[in-house]
KEKOL-581510 format. One line per field, with one value per residue (C-alpha): residue number from 0; residue in three letters; x, y, z. Coordinates in nm, 2 decimals. Each point is the difference from the previous one (the first is absolute). Layout:
BEGIN
n = c(NUM; ...)
res = c(ala; ...)
x = c(X; ...)
y = c(Y; ...)
z = c(Z; ...)
END
This chain:
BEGIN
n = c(0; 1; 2; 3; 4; 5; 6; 7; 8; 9; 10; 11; 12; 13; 14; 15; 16; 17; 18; 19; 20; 21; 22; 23; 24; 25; 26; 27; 28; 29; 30; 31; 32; 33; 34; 35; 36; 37; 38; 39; 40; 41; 42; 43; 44; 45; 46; 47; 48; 49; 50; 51; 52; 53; 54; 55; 56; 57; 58; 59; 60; 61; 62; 63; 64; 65; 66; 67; 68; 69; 70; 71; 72; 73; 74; 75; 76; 77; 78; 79; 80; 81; 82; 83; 84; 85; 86; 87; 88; 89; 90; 91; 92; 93; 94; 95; 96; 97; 98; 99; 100; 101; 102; 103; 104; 105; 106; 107; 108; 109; 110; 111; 112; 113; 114; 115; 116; 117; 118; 119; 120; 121; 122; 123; 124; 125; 126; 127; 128; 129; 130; 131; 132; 133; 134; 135; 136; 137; 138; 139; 140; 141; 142; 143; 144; 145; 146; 147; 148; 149; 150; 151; 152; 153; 154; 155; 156; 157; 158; 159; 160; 161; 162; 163; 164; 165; 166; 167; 168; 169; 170; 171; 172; 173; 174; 175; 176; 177; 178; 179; 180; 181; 182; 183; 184; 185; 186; 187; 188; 189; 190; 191; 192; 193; 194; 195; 196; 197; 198; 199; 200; 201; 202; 203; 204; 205; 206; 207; 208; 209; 210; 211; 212; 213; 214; 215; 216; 217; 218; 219; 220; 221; 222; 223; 224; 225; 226; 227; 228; 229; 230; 231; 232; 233; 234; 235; 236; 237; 238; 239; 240; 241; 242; 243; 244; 245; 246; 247; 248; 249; 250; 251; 252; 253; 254; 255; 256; 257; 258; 259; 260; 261; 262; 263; 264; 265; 266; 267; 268; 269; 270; 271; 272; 273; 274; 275; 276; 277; 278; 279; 280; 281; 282; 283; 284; 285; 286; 287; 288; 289; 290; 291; 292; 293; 294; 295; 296; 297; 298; 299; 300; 301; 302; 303; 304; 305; 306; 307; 308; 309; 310; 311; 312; 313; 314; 315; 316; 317; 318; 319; 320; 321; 322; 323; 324; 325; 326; 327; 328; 329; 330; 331; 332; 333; 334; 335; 336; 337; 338; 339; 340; 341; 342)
res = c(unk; unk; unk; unk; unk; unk; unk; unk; unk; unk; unk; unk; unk; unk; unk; unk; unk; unk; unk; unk; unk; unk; unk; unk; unk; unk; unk; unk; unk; unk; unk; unk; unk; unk; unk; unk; unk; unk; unk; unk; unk; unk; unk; unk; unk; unk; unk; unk; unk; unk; unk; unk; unk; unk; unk; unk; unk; unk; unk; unk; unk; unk; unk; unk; unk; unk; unk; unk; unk; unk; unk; unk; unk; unk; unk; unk; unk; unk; unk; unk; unk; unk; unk; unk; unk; unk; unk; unk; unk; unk; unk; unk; unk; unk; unk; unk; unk; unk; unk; unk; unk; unk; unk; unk; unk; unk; unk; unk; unk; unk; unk; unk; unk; unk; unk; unk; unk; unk; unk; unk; unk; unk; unk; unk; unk; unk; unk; unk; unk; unk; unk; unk; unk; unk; unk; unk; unk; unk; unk; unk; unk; unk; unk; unk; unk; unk; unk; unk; unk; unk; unk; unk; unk; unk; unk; unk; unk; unk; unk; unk; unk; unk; unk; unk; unk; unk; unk; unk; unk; unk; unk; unk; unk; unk; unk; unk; unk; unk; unk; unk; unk; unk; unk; unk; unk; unk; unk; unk; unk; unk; unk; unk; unk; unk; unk; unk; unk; unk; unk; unk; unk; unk; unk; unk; unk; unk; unk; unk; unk; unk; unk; unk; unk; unk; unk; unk; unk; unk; unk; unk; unk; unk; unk; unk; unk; unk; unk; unk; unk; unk; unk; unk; unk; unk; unk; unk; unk; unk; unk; unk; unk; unk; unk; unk; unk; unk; unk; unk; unk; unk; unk; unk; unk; unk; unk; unk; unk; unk; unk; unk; unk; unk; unk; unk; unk; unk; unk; unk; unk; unk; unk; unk; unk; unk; unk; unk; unk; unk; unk; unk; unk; unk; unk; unk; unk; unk; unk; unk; unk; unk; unk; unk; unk; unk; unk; unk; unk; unk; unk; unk; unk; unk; unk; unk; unk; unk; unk; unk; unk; unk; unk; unk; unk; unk; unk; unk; unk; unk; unk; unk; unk; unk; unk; unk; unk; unk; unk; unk; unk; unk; unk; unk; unk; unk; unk; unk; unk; unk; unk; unk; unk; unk; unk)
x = c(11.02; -0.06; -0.32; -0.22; -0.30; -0.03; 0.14; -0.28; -0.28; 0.16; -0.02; -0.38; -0.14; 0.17; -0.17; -0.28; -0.02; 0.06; -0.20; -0.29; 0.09; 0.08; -0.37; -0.16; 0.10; -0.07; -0.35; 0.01; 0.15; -0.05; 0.17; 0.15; 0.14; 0.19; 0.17; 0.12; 0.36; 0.13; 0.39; 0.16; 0.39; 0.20; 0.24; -0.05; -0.30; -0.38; -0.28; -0.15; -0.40; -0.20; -0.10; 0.38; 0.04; -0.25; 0.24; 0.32; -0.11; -0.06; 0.29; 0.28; -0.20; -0.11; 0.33; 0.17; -0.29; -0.02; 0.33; 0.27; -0.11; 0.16; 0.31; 0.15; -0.09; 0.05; -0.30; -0.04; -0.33; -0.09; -0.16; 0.29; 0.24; 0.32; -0.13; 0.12; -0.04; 0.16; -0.30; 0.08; 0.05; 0.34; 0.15; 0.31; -0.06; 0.30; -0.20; -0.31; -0.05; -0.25; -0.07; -0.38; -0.11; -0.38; -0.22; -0.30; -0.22; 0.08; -0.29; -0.07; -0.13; -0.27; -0.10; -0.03; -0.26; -0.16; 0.08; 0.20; 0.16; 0.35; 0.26; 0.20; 0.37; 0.25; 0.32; 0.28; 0.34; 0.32; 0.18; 0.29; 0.11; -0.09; 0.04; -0.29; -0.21; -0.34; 0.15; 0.07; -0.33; -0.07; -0.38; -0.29; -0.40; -0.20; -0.36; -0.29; -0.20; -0.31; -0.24; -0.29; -0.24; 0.19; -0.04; 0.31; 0.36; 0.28; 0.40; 0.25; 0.37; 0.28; 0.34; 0.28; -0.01; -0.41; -0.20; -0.27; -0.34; -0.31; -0.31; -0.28; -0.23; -0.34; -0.02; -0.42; 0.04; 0.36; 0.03; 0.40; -0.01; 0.40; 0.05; 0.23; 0.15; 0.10; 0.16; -0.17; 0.12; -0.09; 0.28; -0.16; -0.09; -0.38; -0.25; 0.23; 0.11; 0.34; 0.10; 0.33; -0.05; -0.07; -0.17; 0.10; 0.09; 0.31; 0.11; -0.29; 0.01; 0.32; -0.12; -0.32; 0.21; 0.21; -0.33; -0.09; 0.31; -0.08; -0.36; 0.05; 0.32; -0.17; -0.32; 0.11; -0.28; -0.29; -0.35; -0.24; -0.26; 0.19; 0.18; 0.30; 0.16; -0.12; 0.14; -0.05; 0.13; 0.03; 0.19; 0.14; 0.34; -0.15; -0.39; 0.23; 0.15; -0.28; -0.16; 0.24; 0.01; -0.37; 0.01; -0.19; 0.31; 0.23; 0.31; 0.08; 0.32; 0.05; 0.27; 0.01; 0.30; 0.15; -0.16; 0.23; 0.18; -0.28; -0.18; 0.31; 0.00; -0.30; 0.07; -0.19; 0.04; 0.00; -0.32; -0.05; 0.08; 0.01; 0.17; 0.14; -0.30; -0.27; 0.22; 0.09; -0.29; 0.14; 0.10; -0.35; -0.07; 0.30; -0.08; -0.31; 0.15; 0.03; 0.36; 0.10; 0.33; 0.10; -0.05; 0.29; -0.08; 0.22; -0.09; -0.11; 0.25; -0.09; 0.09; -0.29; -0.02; -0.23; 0.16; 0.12; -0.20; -0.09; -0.06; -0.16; -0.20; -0.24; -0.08; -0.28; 0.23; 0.27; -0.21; -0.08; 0.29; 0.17; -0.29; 0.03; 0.39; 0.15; -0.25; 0.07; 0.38; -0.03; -0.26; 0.20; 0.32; -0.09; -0.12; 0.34; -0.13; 0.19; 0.24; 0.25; -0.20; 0.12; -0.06)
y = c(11.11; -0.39; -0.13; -0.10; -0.04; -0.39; 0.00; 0.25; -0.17; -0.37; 0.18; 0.13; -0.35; -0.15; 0.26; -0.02; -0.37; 0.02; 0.31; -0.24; -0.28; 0.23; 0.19; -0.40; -0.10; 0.32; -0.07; -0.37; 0.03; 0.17; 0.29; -0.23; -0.22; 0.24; 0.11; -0.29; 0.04; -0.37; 0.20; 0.23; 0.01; 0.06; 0.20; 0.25; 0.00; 0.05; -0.24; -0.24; 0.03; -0.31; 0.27; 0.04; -0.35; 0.02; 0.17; -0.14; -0.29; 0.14; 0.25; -0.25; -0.14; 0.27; 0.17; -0.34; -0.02; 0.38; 0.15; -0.28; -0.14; 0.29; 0.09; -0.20; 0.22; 0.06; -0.05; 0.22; -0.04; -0.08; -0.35; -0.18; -0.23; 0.26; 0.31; -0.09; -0.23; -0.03; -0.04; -0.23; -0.20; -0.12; 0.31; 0.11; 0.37; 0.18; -0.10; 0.18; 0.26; 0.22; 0.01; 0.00; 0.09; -0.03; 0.04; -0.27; 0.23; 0.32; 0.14; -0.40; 0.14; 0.26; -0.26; -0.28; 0.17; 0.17; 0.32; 0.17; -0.09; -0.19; 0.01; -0.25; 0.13; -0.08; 0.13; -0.10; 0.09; -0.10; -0.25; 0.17; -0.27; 0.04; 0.38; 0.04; 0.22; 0.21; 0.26; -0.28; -0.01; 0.03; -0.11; -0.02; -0.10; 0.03; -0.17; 0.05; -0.21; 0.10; -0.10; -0.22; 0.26; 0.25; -0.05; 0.22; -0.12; 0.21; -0.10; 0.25; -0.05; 0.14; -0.08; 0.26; 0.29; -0.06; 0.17; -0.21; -0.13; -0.13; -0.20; -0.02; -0.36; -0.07; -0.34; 0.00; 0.18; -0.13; 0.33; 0.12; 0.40; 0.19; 0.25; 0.23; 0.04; 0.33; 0.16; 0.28; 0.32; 0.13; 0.29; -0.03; -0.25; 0.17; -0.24; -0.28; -0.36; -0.05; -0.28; -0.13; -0.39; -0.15; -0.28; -0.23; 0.03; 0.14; 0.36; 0.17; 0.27; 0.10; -0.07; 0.20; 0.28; 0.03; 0.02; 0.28; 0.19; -0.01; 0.10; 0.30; 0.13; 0.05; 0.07; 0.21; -0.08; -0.03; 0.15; -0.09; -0.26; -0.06; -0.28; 0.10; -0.35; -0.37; -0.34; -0.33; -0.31; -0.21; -0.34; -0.08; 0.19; -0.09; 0.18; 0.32; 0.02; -0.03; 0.29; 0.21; -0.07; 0.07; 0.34; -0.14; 0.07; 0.26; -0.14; -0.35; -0.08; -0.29; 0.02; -0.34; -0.13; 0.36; -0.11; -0.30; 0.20; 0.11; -0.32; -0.19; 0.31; -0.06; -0.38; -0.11; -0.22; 0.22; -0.07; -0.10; 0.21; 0.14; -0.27; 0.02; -0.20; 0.23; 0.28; -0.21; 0.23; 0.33; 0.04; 0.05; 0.28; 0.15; -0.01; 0.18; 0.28; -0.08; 0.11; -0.29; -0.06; -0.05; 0.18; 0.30; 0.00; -0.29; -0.31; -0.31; -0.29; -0.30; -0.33; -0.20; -0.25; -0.06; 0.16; 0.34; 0.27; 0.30; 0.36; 0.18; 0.32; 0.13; 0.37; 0.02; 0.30; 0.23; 0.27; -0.26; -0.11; 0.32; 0.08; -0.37; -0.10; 0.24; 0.01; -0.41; 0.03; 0.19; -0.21; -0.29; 0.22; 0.11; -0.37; -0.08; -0.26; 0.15; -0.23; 0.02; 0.03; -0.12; 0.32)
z = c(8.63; 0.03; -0.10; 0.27; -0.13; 0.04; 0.36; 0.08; -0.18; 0.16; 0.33; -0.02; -0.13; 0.30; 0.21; -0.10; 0.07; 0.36; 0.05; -0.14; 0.23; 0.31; -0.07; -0.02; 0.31; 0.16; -0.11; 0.12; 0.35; 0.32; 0.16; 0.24; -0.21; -0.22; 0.30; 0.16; 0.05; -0.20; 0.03; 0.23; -0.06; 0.35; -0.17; -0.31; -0.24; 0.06; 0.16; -0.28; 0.00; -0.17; -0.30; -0.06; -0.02; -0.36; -0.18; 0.08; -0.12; -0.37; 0.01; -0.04; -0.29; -0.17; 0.00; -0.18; -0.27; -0.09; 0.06; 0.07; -0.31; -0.22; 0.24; 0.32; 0.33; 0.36; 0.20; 0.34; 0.21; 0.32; 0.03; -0.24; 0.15; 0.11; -0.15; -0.35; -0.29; -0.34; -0.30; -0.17; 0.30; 0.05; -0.21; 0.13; 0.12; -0.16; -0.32; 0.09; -0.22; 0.25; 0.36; 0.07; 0.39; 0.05; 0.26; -0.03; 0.21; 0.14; 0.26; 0.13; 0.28; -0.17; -0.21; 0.20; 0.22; -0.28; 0.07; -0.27; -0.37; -0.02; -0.26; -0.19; 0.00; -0.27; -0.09; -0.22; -0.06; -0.21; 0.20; 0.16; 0.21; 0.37; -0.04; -0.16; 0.14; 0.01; -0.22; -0.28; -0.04; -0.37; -0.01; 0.29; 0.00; 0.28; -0.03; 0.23; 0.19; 0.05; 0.29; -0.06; -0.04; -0.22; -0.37; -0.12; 0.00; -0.09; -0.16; -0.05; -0.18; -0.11; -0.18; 0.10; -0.20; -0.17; 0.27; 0.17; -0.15; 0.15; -0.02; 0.13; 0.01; 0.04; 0.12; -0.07; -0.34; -0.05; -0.17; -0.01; 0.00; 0.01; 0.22; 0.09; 0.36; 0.08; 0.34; 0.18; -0.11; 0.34; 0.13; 0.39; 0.26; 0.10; -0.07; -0.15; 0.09; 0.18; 0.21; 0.18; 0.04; 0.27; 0.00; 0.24; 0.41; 0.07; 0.01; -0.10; 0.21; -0.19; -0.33; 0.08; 0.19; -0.33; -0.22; 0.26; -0.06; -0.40; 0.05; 0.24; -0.17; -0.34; 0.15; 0.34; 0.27; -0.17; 0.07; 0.28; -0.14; -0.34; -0.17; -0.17; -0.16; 0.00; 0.00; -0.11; 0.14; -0.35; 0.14; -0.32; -0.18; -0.35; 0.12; 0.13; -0.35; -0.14; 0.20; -0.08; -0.38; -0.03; 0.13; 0.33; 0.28; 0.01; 0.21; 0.12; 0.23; 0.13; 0.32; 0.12; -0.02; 0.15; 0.38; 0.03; 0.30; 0.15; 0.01; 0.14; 0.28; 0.09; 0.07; -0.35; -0.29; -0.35; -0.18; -0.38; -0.23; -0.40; -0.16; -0.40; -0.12; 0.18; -0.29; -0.25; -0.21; 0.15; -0.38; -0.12; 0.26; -0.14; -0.32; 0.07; 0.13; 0.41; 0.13; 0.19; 0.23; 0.34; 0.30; -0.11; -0.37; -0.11; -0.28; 0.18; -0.07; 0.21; -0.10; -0.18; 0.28; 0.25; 0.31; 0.00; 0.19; -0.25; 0.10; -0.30; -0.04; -0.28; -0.12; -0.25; -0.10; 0.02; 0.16; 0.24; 0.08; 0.07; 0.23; 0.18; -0.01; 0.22; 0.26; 0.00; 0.00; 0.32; 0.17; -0.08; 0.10; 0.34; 0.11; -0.13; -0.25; -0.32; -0.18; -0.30; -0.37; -0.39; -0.17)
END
């Protein structure tokens, strides 16, 4: 097993650095000017909020000083010119020895209004060539960002293969405390967190009809006056993850992409979806013990770009999953949404 140990430590530092400057300016500017839309690509790719602009301007750096410094790489985030860059600048990319996709700021839109923790997404892989893909991924960190008035901030990673560690970091104390994520062990939905995305405007009625079709096949029809399961709307892939790693969600599944005919049906445009970066840390959650694949069970294996639409589910375990996955196979099944898997 390759050493990773400096690409992980490389990686935190650089984190941490822009989860400072992204909590500063949080602190210095207004909700509205956060989220003032500064880019908003007509084709693929996500809206570009002022508080997005912050870190892309330090990634591109810090990834040359910490990282490109030791091995060339391949650079994939939103915000740089094409998608791509070579570190150090001008290396040809078949001699990159890694591919590293990041995600500057993944929950923009919680954070920007205050609302809820983001994440800084990094993943790296061996460079394959343009066939590298999500399940190259060798080595992941995930960082949060906390809102203004919470004092804790936590990291995860995880090289292939080690299991996943933690820390925990008071930014008053500046105390650094490990801990230990750990899946729920629950065997049963009642009284637990499950949630099929949908975040956005577009097909929710058959995103919520299919979370129906989960709840009341596990759960039959409920009692009068009772709860059975909850959700949580968590817009950002890396604070799902994270949800699930901590024992705090159950089942995640996001079906996005799947609605494509539906939406073009119903005389819509198909709406932004899970993208590699918003993944590139699925490795940590795996490493912690969350079973994560596609929709029918099968490894995810999108290209690390910027444009390809990702369907992926999450089972804290396999006691959940065998409750959960056929009762989604069938939803998705009779609505005629189904498509081929890679076991």
């Amino acid at each position: 097993m390759p050493d990773w140990a400096w690409l992980v430590d490389g990686i935190r530092h650089i984190h941490e650095e822009m989860r400072d400057a992204i909590v500063e300016a949080c602190e210095e500017s207004s909700a509205a000017d956060l989220a003032r839309v500064v880019a908003d690509a007509d084709g693929d790719g996500d809206a570009i909020y002022a508080v997005d602009r912050i870190s892309e301007e330090i990634l591109v750096d810090l990834f040359e000083r910490e990282i490109a410094s030791k091995t060339p790489i391949i650079l994939i985030a939103e915000g740089i010119a094409d998608g791509k860059i070579t570190l150090p600048r001008g290396t040809p990319e078949a001699d990159a020895t890694l591919w590293v996709i990041a995600d500057p700021i993944d929950g923009t839109r919680c954070l920007m209004y205050q609302k809820r923790s983001a994440w800084i997404l990094t993943g790296v892989a061996p460079n394959r060539g343009e066939h590298t893909s999500l399940a190259d991924i060798e080595v992941a960190v995930q960082t949060e960002i906390p809102l203004v008035k919470q004092h804790l901030s936590d990291a995860l990673w995880a090289s292939r293969g080690a299991g996943t560690q933690g820390e925990r970091f008071n930014r008053i104390t500046r105390e650094r405390k490990p801990f230990h994520p750990h899946p729920s062990n629950a065997v049963e939905l009642e009284h637990r967190f499950c949630s099929v995305t949908r975040f956005f405007s577009g097909a929710r009625d058959v995103l919520a009809a299919i979370d129906d079709d989960i709840s009341f096949g596990v759960a039959g029809p409920g009692r009068a006056g009772k709860a059975y399961c909850f959700e949580d709307q968590y817009l950002s892939t890396g604070g799902q993850l994270y949800e699930l790693m901590v024992g705090h969600d159950c089942f995640q599944a996001d079906l996005r992409p799947l609605l494509d005919r539906i939406l073009k049906e119903r005389g819509w445009k198909t709406g932004l979806c899970c993208h590699p970066y918003d993944l590139c840390t699925e490795l940590i959650a795996r490493e912690a013990g969350v079973l994560i694949s596609d929709e029918l069970g099968g490894t995810l294996t999108p290209p690390l770009n910027l444009n390809a639409d990702v369907t992926w589910t999450g089972y804290a375990n396999s006691q959940i999953r065998a409750l959960v996955e056929p009762l989604l196979r069938s939803a998705l099944e009779r609505r005629g949404l189904l498509r081929h898997s890679t076991p």
